[in-house]
C-alpha positions in Angstrom: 37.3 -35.8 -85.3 37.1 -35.4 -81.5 40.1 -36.1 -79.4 38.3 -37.2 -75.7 41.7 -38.0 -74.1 44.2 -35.7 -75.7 41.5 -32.9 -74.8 41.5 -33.7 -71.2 45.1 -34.7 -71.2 46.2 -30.9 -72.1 43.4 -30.0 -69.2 45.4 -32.1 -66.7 48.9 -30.9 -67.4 48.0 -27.5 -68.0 46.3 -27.5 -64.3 49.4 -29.5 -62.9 52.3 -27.3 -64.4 49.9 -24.0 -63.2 49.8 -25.5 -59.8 53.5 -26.4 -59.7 54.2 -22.7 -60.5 51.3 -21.5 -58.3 53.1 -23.1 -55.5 56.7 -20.8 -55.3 54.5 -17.7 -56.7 52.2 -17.3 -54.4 55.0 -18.5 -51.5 52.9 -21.4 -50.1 56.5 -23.6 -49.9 60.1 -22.3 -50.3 63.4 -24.0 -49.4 65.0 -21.2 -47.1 68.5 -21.7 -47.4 69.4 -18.2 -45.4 67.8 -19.5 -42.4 67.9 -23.0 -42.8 64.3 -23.9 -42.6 61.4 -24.7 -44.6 58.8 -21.7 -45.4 54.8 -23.6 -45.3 51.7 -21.3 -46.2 53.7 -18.1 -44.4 55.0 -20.5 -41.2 58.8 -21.1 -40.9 60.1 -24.6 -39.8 63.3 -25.5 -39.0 65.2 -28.6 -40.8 66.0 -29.7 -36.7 62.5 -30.4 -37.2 62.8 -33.7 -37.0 59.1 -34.7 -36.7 58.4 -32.3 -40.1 61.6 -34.2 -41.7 60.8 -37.5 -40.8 57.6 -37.1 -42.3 59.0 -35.6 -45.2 60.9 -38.7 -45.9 58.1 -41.1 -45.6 56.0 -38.8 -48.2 58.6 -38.9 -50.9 59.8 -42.2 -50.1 56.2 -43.7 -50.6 54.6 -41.3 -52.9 56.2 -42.6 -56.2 55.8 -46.0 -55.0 51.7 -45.2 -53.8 51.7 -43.6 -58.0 53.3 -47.3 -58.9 51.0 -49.4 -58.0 47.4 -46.8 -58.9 48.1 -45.0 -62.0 51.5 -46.0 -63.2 52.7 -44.0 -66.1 49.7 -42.4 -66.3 51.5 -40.0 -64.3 54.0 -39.5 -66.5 51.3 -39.0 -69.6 48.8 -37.0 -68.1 50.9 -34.7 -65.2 54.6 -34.9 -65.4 55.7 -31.4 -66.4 58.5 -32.8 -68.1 56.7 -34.9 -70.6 54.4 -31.8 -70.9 57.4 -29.2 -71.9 58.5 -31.8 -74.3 55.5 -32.3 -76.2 55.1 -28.6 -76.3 58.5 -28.2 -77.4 57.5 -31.0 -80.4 54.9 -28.9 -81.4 56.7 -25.4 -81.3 59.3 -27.2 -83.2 57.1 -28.8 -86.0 55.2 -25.2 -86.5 58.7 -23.6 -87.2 60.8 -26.3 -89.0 58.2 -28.9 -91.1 55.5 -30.8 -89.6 58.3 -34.3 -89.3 61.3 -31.8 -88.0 63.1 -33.7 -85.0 65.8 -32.2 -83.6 66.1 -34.2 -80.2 69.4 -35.4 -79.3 68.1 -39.3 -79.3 66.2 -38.5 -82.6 66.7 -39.8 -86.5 69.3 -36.8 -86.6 68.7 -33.3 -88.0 65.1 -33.7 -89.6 64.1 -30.0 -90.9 61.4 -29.3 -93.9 63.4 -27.3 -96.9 61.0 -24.6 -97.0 61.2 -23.9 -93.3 65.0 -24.0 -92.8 65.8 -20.6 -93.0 67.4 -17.8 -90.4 64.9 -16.5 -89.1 62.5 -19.6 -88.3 65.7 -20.8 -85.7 65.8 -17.4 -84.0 62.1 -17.2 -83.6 61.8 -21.2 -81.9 65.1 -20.2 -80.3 63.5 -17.3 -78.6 60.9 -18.8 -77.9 62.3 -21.2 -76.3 64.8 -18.5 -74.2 61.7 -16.7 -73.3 60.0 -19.8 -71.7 63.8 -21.0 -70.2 63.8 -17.5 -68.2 60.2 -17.7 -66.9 60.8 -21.5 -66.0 63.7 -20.3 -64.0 62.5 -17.8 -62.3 60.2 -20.0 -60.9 62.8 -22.4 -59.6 64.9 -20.2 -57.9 61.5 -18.8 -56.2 61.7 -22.2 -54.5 65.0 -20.7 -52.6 64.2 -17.4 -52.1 61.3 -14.9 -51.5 59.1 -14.1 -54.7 59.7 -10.1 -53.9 63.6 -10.7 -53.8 63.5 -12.7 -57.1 61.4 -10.1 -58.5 64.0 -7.1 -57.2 66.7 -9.2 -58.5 65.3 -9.5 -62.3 64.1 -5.8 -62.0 67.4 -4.3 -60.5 65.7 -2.9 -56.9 67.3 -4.8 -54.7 71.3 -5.0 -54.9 72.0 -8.4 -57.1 73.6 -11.2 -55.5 76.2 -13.4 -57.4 75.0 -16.4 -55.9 71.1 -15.7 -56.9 72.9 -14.7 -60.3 74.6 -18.0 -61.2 71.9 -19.9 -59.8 69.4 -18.1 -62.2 72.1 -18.5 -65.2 72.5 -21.8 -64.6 68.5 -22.9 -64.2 68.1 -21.1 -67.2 70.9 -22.7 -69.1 69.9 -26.1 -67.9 65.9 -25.6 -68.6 67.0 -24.8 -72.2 69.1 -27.6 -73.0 65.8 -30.0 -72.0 63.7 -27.6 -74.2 65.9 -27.8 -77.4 67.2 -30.9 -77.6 67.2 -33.1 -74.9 62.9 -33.6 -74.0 62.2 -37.3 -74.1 66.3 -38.9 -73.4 65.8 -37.5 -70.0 62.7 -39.6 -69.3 64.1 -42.4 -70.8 67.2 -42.4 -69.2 67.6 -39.9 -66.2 64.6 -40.1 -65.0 64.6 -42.0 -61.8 60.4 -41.9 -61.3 60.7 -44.1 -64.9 63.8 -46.0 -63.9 61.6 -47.0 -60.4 58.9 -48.6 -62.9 61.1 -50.8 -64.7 62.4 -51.6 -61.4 59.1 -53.3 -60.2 57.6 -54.1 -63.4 54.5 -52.3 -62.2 53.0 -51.2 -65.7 50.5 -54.2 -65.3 49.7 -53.8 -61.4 48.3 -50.0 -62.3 45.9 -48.3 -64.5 47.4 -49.3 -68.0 46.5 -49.1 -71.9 45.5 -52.7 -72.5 45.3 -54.0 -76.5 41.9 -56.1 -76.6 44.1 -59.8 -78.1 41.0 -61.5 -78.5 40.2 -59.3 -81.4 43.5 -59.3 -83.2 41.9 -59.8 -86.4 40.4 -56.7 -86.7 43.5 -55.1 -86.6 44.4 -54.2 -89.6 48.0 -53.6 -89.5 47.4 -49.7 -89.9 50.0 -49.2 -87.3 48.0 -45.6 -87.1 48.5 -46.3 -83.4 52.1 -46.4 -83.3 52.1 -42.9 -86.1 50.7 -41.0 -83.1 52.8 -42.3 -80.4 55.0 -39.9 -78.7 57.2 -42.4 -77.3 57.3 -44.6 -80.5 56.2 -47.8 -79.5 53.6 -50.3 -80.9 50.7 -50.1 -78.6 49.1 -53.6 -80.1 52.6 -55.4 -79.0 53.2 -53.8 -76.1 56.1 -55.4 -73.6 57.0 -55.3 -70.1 59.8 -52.6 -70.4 58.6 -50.6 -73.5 58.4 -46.8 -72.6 54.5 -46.4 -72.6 53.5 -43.3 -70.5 49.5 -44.0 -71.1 48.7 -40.8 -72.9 46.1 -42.5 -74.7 47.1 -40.8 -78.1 46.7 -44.6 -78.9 43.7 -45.3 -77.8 41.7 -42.2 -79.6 43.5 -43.0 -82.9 42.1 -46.7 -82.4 39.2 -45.6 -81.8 38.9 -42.7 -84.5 40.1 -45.5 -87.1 37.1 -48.3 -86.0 34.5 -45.2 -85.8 34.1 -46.0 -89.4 32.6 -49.3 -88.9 30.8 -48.1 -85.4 32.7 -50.8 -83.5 34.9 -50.0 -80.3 38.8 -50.0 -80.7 41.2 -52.4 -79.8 42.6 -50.4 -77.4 41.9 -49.0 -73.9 42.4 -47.9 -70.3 42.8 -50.9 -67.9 43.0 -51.2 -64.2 42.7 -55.0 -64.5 46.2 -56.7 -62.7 48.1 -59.0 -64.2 51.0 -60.5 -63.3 53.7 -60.0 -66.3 55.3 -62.2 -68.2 58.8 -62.2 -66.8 57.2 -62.4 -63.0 55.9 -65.5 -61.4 52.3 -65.1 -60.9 52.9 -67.7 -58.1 51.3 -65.2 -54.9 51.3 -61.9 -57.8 48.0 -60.7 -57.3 46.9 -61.7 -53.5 50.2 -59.3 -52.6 49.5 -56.0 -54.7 46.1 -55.1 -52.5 48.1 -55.7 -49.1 51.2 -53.7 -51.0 49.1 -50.9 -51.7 47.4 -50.8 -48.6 50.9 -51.2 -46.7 52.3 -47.9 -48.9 49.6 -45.9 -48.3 49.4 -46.2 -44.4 53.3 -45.1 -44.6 51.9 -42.0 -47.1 49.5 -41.2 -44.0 51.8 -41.4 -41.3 54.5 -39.1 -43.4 51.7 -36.8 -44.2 50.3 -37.1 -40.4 53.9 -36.4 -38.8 54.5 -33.4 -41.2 51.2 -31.6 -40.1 52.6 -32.5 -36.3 55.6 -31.1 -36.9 54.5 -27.9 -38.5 51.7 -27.3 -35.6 54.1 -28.2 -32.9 56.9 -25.4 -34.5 57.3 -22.5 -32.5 56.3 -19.4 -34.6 58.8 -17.2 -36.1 58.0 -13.8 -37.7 59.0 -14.4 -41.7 57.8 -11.3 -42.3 60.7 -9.5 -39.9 63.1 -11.9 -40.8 62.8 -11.3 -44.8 63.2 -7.6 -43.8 66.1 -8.2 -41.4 67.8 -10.9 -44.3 67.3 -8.1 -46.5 69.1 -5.3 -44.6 72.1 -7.4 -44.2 72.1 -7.6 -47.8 71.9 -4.2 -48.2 74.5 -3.4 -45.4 76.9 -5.8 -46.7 76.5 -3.7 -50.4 77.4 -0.6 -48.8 80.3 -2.2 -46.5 82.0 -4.9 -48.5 83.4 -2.1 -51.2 84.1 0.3 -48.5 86.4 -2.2 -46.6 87.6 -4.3 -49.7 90.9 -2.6 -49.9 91.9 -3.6 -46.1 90.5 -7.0 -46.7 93.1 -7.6 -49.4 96.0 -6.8 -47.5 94.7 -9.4 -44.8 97.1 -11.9 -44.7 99.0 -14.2 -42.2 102.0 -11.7 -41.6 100.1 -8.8 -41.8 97.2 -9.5 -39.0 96.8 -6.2 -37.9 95.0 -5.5 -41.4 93.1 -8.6 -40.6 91.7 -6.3 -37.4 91.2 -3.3 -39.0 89.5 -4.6 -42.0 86.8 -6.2 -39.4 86.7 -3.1 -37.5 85.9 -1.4 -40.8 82.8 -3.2 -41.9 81.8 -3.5 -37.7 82.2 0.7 -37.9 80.4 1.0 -41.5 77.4 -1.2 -40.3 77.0 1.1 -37.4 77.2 4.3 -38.9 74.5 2.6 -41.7 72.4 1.5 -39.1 72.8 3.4 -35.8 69.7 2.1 -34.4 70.1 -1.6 -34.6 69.3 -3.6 -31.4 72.5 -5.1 -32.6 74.7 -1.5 -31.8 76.5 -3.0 -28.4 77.9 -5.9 -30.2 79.1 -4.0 -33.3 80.5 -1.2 -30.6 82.6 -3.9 -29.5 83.7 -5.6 -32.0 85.2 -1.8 -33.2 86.8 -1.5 -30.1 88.2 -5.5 -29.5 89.5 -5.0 -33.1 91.5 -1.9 -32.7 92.9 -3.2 -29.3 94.1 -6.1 -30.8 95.5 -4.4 -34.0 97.4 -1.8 -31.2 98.6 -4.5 -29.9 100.0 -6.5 -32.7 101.5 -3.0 -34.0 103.4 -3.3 -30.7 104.5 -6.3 -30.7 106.1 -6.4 -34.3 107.0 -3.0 -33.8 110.8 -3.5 -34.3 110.4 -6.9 -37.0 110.8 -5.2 -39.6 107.1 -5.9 -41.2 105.2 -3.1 -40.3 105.9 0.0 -42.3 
């Protein structure tokens, strides 16, 4: 029988995780931790910004709380990659170990089907799951640094970095772990968009699945609604601080279960605001229009001030400054090895190894690149550095120290 909302569902978090992923690929926003700024649709801002980062602030200070009070948990259901990867993960899981395997670390324990529990069905979902891990990672760390250095990096062009290398190791490691075992705990207990729900009760100030009461005795106790739940909740006796994320799995098994007799199901989509139970609905409802309203003023302004701060941003060649960032990196490759054995010996009694260690890499950089607008500066710092090492020689010349 036809799904209508798991259908659409998949539609939604499909075009939400491809955007999320769209977003570092295609280098439309990246966290620039080299230069300290903010990279927007090819522009580079600054984090002294402060017009960009005030607006910043308002945005994700009043986004979640704009998502609250208008579609709730849909949000969670419908868009949150997480829930997404985890359902996924449910499925890739059931195809390789039994149809009821669970192996979540807030499941029923180690739940595998006989027939599949063999060898090879654990390396095949565990390789899977490594495959997606790495891809999923990649993508994160392109929210640090440049998609053609990530892709240099992976591919071995550009010299590796051990800080882009742990960072990857550890995304991947992390990404993982959520895959395999962890998927729904984290929602349910780390997740600080779910924790901000329970905060203000606001499950029954948004777009919510609503149970139809005044028909409870059609129900017929089939609990069918609560088989499909991925959260494992009973959608007919639904309460303030259950974990509903309005997937509406409930609502079309309802609904699939009463096409039999032609009538509607008990349950549904409802934007209807009540006040819950545990809330006095003394002033409930007058206040959540003027809430909303209020929130979503403070959304425009954030949104307002980052465009003003991003127009008003003096323009900086990215394009020079990747190649620039990159040629340091390369420099420092061909110069850290070459001057590593001076560097060693640097120590507090032993300064003059100190200088000529930094007139080494000062000396390598210039020889590398003899044409760098940068040549006076590194001609000097040779020069400083060997006047001061001279003059250390002669100083301690007699102490014993120098040999």
């Amino acid at each position: 029988m036809p799904k209508p909302y798991h259908a659409r569902r998949r539609l939604v978090q499909s075009a939400v995780l491809g955007l999320l992923c769209a977003v570092p690929l295609l280098g439309l926003f990246r966290i620039d931790l080299a230069s300290a700024s903010f990279s927007v649709l090819g522009h580079s801002i600054g984090w002294d910004n402060y017009r960009f980062l005030t607006g910043m602030v308002l945005v994700l200070l009043s986004a979640p709380l704009l998502t609250y009070v208008t579609v709730g948990a849909v949000w969670c259901g419908w868009a949150c990659p997480q829930n997404f990867l985890s359902e996924w993960a449910n499925e890739l899981t059931q195809r390789w170990l039994g149809k009821r395997a669970d192996v979540r670390v807030d499941g029923e324990g180690l739940v595998v089907a006989p027939a599949k529990n063999r060898f090879s069905h654990w390396v095949m979902l565990a390789l899977i799951l490594m495959l997606a891990s790495m891809g999923l990672g990649m993508v994160v760390l392109m929210n640090f640094y440049a998609p053609a250095d990530v892709w240099g990096f992976v591919l071995g062009s550009v010299p590796r970095q051990a800080n882009m290398a742990i960072m990857l190791g550890f995304t991947v490691f992390l990404v993982f772990i959520d895959l395999a075992v962890v998927r729904y705990f984290f929602c349910d207990y780390a997740c600080f968009y779910r924790m901000g729900q329970r905060l203000f009760q606001a499950r029954t100030m948004a777009l919510h699945i609503a149970y139809d009461e005044q028909r409870h005795d059609d129900c017929v106790k089939c609990h069918y609604c609560a088989t499909v739940c991925p959260t494992r909740i009973q959608p007919n006796q639904m309460r303030i601080h259950d974990i509903c994320i309005d997937c509406g799995e409930c609502v079309d098994a309802c609904q699939r279960l009463h096409d039999k007799t032609g009538e509607p199901g008990l349950l549904r989509f409802s934007g209807a605001v009540r006040p819950a139970t545990s809330v006095p609905a003394s002033g409930v409802l007058q206040r959540i229009p003027l809430f909303r309203m209020s929130v979503a003023l403070v959304f425009c302004l954030g949104c307002g001030l980052m465009v003003w701060g991003a127009w008003s941003q003096p323009h900086i060649d990215l394009v020079q400054q990747e190649k620039d960032q990159a040629r340091q990196r390369q420099l420092a490759h061909i110069c850290q090895p070459r001057c590593a054995a001076l560097q060693v010996q640097c120590r507090g009694d032993r300064l003059d190894r100190c200088y000529e260690a930094a007139a080494c890499t000062c000396s390598c950089e210039l020889e590398q690149d003899p044409v760098n607008p940068q040549r006076a500066t590194w001609e000097s710092c040779v020069r400083l550095n060997h006047q001061h090492r001279q003059a250390w020689l002669a100083t301690h010349a007699n102490d014993g120290r120098v040999r």
